[in-house]
NULOLO-531404 format. One record per residue: x, y, z of N, C-alpha, C in turn. Coordinates in steps of 0.1 Angstrom, whole numbers, plus 5000, padded with zeros to 4 digits. Layout:
% residues N
XYZXYZXYZ;...
//
This chain:
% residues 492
500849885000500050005000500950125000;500650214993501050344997500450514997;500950594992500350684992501350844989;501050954981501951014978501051154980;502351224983501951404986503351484974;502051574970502851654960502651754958;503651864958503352004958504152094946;503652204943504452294927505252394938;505652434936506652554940507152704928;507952754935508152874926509952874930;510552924923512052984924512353034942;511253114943511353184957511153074967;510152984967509752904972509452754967;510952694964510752584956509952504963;509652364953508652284964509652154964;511152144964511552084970511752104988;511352194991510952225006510652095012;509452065003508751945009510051865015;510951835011511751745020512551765035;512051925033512551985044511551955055;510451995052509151965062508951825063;508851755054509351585059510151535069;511051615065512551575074512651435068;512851435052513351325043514151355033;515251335028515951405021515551355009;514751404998514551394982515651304975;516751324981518051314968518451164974;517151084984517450904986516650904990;516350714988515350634994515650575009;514550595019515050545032514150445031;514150365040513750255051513350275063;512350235072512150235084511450125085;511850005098511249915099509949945111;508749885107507649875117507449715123;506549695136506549575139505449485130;505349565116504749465108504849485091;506249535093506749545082507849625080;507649715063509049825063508049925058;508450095059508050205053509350225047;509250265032509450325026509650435026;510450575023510150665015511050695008;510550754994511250824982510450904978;511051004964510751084954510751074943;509451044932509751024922510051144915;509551244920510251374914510651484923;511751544919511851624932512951774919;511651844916512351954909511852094915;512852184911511752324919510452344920;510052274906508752294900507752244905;507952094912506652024912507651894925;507451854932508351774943506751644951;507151524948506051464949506951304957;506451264971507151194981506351094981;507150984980505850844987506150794998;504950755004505350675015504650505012;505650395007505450285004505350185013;504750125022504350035033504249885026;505449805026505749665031505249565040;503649525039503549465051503749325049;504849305060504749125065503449045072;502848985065501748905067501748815080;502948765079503248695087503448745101;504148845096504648955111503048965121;502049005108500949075116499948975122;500048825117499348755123499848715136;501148715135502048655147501548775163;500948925159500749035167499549015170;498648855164497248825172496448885166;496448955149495249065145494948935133;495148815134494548685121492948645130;492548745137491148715141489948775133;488948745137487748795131487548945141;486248965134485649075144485149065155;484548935159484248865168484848825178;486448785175487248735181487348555177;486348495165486648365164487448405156;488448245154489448235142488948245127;489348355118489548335104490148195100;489548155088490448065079491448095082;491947955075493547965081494548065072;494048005057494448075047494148245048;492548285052492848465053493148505062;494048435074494548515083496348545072;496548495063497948555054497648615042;496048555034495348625023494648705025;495048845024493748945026494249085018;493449205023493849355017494849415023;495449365035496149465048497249485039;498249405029499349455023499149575008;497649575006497549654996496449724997;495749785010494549885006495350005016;494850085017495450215032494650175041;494850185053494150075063494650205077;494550125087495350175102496950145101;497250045092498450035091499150135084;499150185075499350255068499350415077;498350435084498050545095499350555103;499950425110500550455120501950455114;502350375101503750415096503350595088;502550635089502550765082502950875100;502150795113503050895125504550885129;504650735125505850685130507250775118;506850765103507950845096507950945095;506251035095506751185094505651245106;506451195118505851235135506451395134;507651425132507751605134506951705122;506851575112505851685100504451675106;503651575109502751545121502251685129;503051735136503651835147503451905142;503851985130504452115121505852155123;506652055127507852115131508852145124;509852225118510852195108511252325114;512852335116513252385124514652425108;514552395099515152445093514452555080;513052475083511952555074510652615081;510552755091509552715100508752765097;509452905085508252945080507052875066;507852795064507152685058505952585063;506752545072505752465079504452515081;504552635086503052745095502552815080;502952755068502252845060501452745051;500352775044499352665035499952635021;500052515018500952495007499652404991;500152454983499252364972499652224975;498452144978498851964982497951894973;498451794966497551674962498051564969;496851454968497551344975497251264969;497751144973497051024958497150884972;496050844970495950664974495350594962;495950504959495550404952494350334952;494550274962493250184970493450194984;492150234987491350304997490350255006;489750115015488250105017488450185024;486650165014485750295021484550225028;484450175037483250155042481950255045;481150255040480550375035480250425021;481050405010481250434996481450584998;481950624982482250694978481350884988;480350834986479850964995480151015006;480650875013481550895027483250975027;483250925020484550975016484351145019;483851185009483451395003483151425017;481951325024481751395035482551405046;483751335048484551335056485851495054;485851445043487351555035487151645035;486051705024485151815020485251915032;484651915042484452015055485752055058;486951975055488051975057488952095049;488352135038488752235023489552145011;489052015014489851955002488851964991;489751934979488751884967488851724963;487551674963487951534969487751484954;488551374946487951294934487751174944;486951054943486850934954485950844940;486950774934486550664921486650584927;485350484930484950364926485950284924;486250174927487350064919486349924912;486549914901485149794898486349624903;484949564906485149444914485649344902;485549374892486549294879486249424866;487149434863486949524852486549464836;486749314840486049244827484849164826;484149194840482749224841482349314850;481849444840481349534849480049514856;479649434852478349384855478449364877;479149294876479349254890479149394898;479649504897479449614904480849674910;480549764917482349844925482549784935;483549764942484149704957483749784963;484749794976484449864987485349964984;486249944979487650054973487350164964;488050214967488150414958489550404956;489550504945491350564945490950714947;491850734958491550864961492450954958;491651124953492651224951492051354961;493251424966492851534977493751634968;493251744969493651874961493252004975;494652054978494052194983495252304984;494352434988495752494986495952634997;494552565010494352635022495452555035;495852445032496752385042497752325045;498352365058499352305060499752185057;501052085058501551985055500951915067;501251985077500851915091499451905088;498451945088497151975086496751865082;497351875069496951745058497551615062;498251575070499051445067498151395083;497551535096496251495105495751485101;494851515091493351475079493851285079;494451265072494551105071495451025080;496051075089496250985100495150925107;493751035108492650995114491850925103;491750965091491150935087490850835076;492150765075492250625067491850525077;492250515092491450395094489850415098;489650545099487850525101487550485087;487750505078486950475065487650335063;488250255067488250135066487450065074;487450105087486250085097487149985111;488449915107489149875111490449845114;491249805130492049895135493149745134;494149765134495149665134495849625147;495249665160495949665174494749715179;495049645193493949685205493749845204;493249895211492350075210492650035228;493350145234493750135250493250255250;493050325265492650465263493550575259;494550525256495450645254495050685240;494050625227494050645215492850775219;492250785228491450895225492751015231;493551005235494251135238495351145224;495251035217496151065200495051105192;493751055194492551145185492751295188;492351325197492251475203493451575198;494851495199496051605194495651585181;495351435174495251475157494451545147;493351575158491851605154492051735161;492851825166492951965172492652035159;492052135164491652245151490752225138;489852085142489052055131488051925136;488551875145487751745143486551805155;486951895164485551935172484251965165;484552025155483352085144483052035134;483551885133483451855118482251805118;481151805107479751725110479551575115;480551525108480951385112481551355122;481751435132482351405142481851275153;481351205154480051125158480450975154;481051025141481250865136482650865137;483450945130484951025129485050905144;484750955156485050885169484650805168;483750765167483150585169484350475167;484550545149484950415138486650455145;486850575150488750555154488950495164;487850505177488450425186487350265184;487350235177486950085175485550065182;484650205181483250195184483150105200;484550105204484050135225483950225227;482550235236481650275240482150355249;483250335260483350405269484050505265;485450475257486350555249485750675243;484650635235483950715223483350825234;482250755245481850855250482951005258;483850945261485151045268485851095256;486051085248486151135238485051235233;484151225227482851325222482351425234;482651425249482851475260483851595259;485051535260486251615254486351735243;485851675234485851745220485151855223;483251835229482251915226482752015241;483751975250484552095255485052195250;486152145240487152175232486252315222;484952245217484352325207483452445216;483052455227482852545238483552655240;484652585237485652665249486152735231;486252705221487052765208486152865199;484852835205483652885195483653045200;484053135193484353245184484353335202;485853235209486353305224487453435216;487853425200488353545194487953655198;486153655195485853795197485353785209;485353785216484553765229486153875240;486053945239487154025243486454115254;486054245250485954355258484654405258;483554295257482354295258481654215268;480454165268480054135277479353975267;479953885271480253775262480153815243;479153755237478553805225477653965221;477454025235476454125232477254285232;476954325215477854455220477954525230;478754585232479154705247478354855245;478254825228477354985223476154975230;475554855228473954795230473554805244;474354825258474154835266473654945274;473654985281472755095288474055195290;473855375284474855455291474255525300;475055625305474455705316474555815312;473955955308474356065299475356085284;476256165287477256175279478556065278;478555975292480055915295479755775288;480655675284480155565284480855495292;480655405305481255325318482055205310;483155205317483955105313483154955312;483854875296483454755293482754735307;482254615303481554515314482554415315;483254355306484054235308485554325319;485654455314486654545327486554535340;484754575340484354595355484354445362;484354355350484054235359485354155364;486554225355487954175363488254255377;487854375373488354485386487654425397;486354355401485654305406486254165411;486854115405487353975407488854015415;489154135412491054145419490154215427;489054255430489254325446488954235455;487854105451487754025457488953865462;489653905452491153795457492053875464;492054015465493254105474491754135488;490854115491490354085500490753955511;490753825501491253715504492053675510;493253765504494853765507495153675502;494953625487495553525482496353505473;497253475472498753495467498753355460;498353245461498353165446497453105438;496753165426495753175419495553105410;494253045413493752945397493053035387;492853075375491853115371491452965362;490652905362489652785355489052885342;489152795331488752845322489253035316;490953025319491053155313491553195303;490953085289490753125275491953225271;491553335264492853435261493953505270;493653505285494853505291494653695302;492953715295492953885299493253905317;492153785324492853825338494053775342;494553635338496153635342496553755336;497053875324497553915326497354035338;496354075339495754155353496654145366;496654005367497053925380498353965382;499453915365500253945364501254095370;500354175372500854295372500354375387;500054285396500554275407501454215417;502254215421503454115427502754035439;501654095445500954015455500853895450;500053855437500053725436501653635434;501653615439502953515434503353425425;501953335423501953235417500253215410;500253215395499253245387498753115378;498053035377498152865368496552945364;496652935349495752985339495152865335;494052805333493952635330492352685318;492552575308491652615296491652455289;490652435287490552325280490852315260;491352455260491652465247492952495243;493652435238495152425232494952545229;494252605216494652725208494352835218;493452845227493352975235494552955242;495352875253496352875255497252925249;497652895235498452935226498353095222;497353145221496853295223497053355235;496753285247497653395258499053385259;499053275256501053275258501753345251;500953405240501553535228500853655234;499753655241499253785244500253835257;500453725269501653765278503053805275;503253745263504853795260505553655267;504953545272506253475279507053425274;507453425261508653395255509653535257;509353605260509853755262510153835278;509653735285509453795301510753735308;511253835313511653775327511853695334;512753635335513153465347511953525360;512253565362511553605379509853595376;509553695365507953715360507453545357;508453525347508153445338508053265351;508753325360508453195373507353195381;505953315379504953365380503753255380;503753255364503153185356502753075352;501952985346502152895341500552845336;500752825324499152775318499552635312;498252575317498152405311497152385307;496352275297495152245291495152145303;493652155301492752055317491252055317;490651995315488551995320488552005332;487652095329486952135350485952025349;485851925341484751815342485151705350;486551705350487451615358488151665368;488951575381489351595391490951585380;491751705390492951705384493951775395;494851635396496151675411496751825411;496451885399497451975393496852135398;495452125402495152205407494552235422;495552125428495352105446496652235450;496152305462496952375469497152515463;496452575457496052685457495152755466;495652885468494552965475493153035474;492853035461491853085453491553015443;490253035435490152985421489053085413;488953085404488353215393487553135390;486553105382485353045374484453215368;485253265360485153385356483953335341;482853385339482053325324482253215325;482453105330482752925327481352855326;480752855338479552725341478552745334;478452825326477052885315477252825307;478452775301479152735292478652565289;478452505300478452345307477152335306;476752225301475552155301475052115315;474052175318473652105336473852005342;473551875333473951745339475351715340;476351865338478051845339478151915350;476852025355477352095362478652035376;477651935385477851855394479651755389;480151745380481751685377481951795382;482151935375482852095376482652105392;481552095397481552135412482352055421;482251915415483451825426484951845420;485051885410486751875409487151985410;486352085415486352245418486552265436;485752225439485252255452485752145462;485152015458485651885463486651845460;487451815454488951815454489851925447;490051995444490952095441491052155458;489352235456489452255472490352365476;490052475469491052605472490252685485;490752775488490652875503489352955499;489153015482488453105479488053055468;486853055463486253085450485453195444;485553215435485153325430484053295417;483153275412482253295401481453345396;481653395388480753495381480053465365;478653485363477553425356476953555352;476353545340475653645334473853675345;473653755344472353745349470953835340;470453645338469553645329468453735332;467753805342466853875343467354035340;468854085335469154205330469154205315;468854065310469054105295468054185291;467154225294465654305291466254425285;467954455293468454595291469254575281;469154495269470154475261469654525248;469854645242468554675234468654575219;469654565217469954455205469954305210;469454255217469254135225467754085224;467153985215465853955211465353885223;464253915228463553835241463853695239;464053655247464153525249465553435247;466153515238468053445236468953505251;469553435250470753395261472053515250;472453565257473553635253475153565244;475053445243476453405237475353265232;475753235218474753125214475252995218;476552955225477152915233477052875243;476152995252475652955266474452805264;474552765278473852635276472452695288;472652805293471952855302472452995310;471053025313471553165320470853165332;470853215343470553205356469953355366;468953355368467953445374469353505386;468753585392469653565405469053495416;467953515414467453365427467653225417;468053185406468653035405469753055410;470753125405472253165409472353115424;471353215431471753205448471853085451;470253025445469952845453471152795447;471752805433472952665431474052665437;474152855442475752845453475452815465;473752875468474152835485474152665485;473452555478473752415479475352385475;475752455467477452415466477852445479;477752535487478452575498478152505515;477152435508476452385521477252225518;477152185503477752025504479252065508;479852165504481452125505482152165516;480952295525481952365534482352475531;481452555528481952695521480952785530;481152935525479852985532479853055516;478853175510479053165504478353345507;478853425492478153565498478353625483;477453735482476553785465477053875464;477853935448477854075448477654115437;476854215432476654255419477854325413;477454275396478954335388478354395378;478554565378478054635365477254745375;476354785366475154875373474054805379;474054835391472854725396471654805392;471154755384469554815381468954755394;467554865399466654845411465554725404;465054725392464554645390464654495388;465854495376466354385371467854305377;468554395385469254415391471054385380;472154345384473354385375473354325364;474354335353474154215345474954125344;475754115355476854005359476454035376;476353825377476453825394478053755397;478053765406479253735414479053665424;479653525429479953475441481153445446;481053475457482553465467482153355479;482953235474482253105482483653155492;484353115503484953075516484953005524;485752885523485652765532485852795547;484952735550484552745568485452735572;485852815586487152775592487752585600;486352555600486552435606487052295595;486352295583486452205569487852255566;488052415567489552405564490752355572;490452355584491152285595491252125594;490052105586489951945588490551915573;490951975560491551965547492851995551;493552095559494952075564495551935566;494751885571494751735581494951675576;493851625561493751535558495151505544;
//
């Protein structure tokens, strides 16, 4: 089996690059052995003009029966004969997927350290597979790719070509054409997605394949329509996997859905749209609601701070620029918003001292995680709106019940001020994102029951202009663990 990527280039920008971004040298053929065969790679052409790499997969038949995969789906024995006669040495399969991580794992990455601006930039790609199953046919194919910006050709292979009568296989020869993406991009598109359209995996599926879904599938697989099956068919349609996985993702897609603009407003609803007071217009709401949050942790006296869910990075850097805090852990379930505050802070640019301040990691507040025990505060700044209700209760135990900080802090839109949003149609929730918005008497009842299960006390404060009627349009709570539960958390 194999499969080839080819690109045109220009004088300025030959497309012998490609072997740069490979990290395969054009000008010879290598080898690499896998535990069920050899990979290949060469160049059948490699000129300024046009630079086109294969990667040719060798599988030992033998090798792979001997690794226990000469079984059925069931787990009874195949014939004897199709556990060595079959398609695994000539269709693109899972095998073919994992000699494509295994040879080009830093193109994988985007990495090329001698081409970097290459790497990060979208290059003209075609690809070519031969033979392809498609479980699903040819339709499956477009809808998988397509969303993706390819231009997909997905031909049929007939089941004898000297009677067409019999009809097409399960096989396509596939072509991908684009000229929106990276090398890395493209070569994730089919690591994931040769063995779902086969429908079958060549090795057990352990839980660690849903955390190789998730890096491969970053930046596309949360939103793809097919996401649903995309998971099923990669992790071998277990059930438990698939569910922690589509969990994950529909985080991932929460936490990425258009947090770009969501800046200096009050989630989705302009700052114009809001209520002024004469001539002046009052600072943002999303302003007032940080200034609000640092008066209430320099009340606390807390000097090492979680913010949970701090997306672009606006209140770490706040935080940043008081020396009180000492110690600042930014945590986001989203790779690329991480990657946006860590450019919006400068910390490739800061100071040993500053820069020993800081530190942001990807994490779900849906799970308990060691990494956020022994802090003295925690932020839940816009978060729980976010969370589907029947999640609420995970976020409140790996928040409250084991993380278990000195202070919490959270703050929620409050749904009985939208009346004052003049561009806000009755009845919508302010970010189309939100999964809910909360009165201030829901608000009250779900802190004061948090505070009563965990040991907190818990106390209200309005953020914005408190209207007499409708009252602010951001509430606030400041939970504080009792002095005695905290005596007895010392302890324990």
């Amino acid at each position: 089996m194999f499969l080839t990527v080819t690109t045109t280039g220009t004088p300025a920008r030959p497309a012998t690059d490609l072997g740069f971004l490979l990290h395969k040298h054009p000008g010879k053929a290598q080898a690499f052995p896998t535990s069920f065969g050899t990979a290949h790679v060469l160049y059948p052409e490699a000129e300024e003009q046009r630079c086109t790499a294969a990667l040719l997969l060798e599988v030992d038949a033998v090798a792979l029966v001997r690794r226990g995969k000469g079984k059925g789906r069931g787990g009874a024995p195949d014939a004897a004969l199709a556990q060595y006669v079959n398609d695994r040495p000539y269709a693109a399969s899972s095998l073919l997927a994992v000699a494509l991580g295994n040879v080009f794992s830093s193109a994988l990455r985007g990495v090329c350290k001698a081409r970097p601006e290459r790497a990060a930039e979208p290059l003209p790609l075609r690809i070519e597979v031969p033979a392809l199953p498609a479980r699903g046919g040819p339709g499956l194919v477009h809808r998988l790719f397509e969303p993706l910006g390819w231009a997909v050709t997905a031909e049929p292979v007939p089941l004898d070509t000297e009677f067409p009568e019999w009809g097409d296989s399960r096989y396509v020869r596939l072509t991908l054409e684009s000229g929106a993406l990276t090398l890395a991009e493209a070569l994730r598109h089919l690591y994931v997605l040769l063995p779902v359209l086969d429908d079958a995996k060549h090795y057990w599926v352990a839980p660690d394949e849903v955390d190789k879904l998730l890096r491969a599938g970053e930046g596309w697989l949360p939103g793809h329509p097919e996401q649903k099956l995309i998971t099923s068919r990669y992790l071998a349609r277990r059930w438990a996997l698939t569910r922690a996985a589509t969990e994950r993702l529909e985080l991932v897609r929460l936490a990425e859905t258009d947090d770009s603009a969501v800046e200096e407003i009050d989630n989705a609803v302009p700052e114009e749209s809001g209520p002024a007071e004469g001539d002046e217009r009052p600072a943002p709401l999303a302003v007032q609601r940080r200034e609000a949050i640092l008066g209430a942790l320099r009340e606390s006296a807390a000097a090492r701070v979680l913010d949970l869910g701090c997306g672009e990075g606006h209140l770490v850097r706040e935080l940043l620029k008081e020396p009180r805090f000492t110690e600042i852990a930014g945590v986001d379930v989203s790779v690329r918003a991480l990657a946006v505050a860590a450019r919006r802070l400068g910390l490739d640019r800061m100071g040993e001292r500053q820069a020993a301040r800081v530190r942001l990691f990807q994490g779900s507040l849906a799970y308990t995680d060691q990494r956020l025990k022994g802090y003295d505060a925690a932020v839940l700044s816009e978060v729980i709106e976010h969370l589907d209700l029947p999640r609420l209760p995970a976020l409140e135990y790996a928040v409250f019940g084991a993380a278990r900080p000195r202070t919490v802090i959270v703050t929620t839109p409050n749904a009985e001020y939208n009346v004052r949003w003049e561009t806000l149609p009755a009845g919508r929730v302010r970010h189309r994102d939100h999964r809910f918005e909360w009165t201030r008497e829901e608000f009250r009842a779900w802190a004061s029951a948090v505070a009563a299960r965990h040991g907190y006390e818990v106390g209200f404060r309005p953020v914005g202009p408190d209207d007499p009627e409708v009252g602010p349009p951001t509430q606030m709570a400041v939970f504080t663990v009792t002095t005695g539960t905290e005596k007895e958390a010392k302890a324990a």
